[in-house]
N, C-alpha and C positions, 0 to 999 in steps of 0.2 A: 486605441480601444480594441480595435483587433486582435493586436498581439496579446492583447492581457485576456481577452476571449479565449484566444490559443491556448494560452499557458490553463487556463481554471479547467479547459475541458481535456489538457494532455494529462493533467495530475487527477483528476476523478476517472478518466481510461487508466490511469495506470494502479488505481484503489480498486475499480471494476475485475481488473483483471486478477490482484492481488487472492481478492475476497472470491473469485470463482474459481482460483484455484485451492482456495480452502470448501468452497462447498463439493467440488468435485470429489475432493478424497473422501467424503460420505461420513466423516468425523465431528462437521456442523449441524447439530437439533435444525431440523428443518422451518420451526418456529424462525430462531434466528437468521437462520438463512433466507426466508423470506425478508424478515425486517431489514436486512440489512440492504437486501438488492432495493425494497425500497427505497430506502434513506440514500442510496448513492443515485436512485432515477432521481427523486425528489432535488436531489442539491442538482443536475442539470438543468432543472425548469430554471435554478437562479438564475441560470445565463440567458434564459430569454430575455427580448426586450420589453421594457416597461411597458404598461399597458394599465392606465388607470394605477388605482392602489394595490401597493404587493406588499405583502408582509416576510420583514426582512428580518431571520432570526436573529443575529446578531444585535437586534432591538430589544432581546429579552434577556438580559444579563443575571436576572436574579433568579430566572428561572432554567438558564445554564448550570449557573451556578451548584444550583438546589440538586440538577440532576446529577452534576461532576460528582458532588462529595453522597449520593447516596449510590453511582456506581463503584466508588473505593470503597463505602461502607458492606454493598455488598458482595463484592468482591475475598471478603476474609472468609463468609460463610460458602462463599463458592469455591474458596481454596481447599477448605478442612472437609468439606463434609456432601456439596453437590454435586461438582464438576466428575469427571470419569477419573482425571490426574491434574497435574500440576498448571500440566501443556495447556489441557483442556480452559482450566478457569485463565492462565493468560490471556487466552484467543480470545474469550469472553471480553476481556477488559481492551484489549484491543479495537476489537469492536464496536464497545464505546469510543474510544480517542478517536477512533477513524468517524464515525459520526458527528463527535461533535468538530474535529478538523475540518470538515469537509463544508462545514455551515460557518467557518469561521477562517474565508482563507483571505486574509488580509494582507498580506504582503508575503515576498519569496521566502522569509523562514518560517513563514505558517507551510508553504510548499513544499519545503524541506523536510516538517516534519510529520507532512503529510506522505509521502515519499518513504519516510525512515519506518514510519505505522504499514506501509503496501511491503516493503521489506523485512519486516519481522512477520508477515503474516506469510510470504511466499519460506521463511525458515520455519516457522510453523509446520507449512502441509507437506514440508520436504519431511520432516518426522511423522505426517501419519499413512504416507502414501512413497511406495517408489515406483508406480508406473511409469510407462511409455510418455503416459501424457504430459506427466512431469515436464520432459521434455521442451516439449512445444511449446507447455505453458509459460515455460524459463523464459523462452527464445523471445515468447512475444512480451513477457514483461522486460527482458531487456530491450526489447528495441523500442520500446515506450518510455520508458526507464531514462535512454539517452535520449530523446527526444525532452523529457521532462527536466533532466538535470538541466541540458544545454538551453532549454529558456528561460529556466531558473538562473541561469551565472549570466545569460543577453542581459534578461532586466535588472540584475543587480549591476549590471556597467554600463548601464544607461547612467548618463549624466543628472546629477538632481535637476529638478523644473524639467526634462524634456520630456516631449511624450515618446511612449515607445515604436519602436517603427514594427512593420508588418515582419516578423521572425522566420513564418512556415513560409516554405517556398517548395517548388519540386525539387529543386537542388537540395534545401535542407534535409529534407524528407529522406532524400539517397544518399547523401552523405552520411550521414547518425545512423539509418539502416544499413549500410556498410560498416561500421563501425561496430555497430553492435553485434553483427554476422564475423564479424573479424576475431569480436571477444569471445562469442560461441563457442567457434571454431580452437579457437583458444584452451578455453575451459574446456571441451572436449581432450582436449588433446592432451590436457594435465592427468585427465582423469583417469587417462587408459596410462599413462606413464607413473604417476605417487601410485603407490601401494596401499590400500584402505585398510581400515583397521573397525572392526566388529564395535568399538566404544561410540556414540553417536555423541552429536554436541549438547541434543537438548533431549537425549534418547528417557521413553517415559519408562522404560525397565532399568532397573539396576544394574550398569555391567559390572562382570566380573574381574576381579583382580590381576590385570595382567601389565604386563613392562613392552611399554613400547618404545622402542628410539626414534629420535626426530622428532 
């Protein structure tokens, strides 16, 4: 029971951090940016303990449902004609997925693509923002990041019927944070040796027509 505690509250820290490095970069309607830090306090009370009757969304399927196909519904109109760009109305819909993931984390590939939702949202704000903070915020969504995958792949090799054993340890803890510091340091070090190039991956202006090798 513990470790599955572990895991629900390493994968909503590592959404937390995802979604505040997109309010950071100042590109998130503040509207949403509230609702959203809402929605990820609200899914940590799930992890408290029971206490009398709790109301458990994943009891309301028809009214998931209802909400899923009127965020793609509204999602066209916020592609052509609301959003600022392209980026914009993605984030938007992201936003939803990460909300409704986050109330519906049933097993490690609910985790997983709870996980792959914090990683499209940190390529996101890397297109609206290249500060300092950037940075830091990388560092610490990786070292969350490896925390998250590595209890993500423990309880997928848990044996069927067993329960899971306690995961976080202080060793775990410094091992995956060495790790992640290793990859930093890494990706630092790529970054000052490739050569960049002005074309961005998901850049919201048009580049212009040039020949790159490699």
């Amino acid at each position: 029971m513990k470790a599955t505690l572990q895991l629900e509250g390493s994968s909503r820290l590592l959404i937390l951090v995802s979604t505040g490095t997109l309010i950071i970069t100042g590109e998130l309607h503040p509207i949403l940016a509230i609702l959203s830090i809402m929605a990820i306090t609200s899914s940590f009370l799930v992890l408290l303990p029971k206490k009398g009757v709790r109301l458990d969304p994943r009891q309301a399927p028809k009214l998931w449902n209802t909400l899923t196909v009127c965020a793609f519904l509204a999602f066209i109109p916020d592609l052509l004609w609301l959003a600022d760009s392209a980026l914009h109305a993605a984030v938007h819909l992201l936003l939803y997925l990460m909300v409704y993931r986050l109330f519906h984390l049933d097993g490690p590939r609910a985790h997983l693509q709870l996980a792959l939702v914090a990683f499209l949202q940190i390529l996101a704000a890397t297109q609206f923002s290249a500060g300092l903070f950037l940075g830091f915020c990388f560092l610490f969504f990786l070292i969350v990041g490896v925390w998250t995958l590595t209890l993500i792949h423990l309880h997928q090799a848990q044996p069927p019927g067993k329960t899971a054993v306690l995961l976080m340890s202080p060793a775990f803890f410094v091992g995956t944070t060495a790790l992640s510091l290793s990859a930093f340091l890494f990706t630092l070090a790529v970054v000052f040796v490739v050569p960049r190039v002005s074309a961005g991956l998901f850049s919201r202006n048009e580049p212009e027509p040039i020949r790159v090798a490699g």
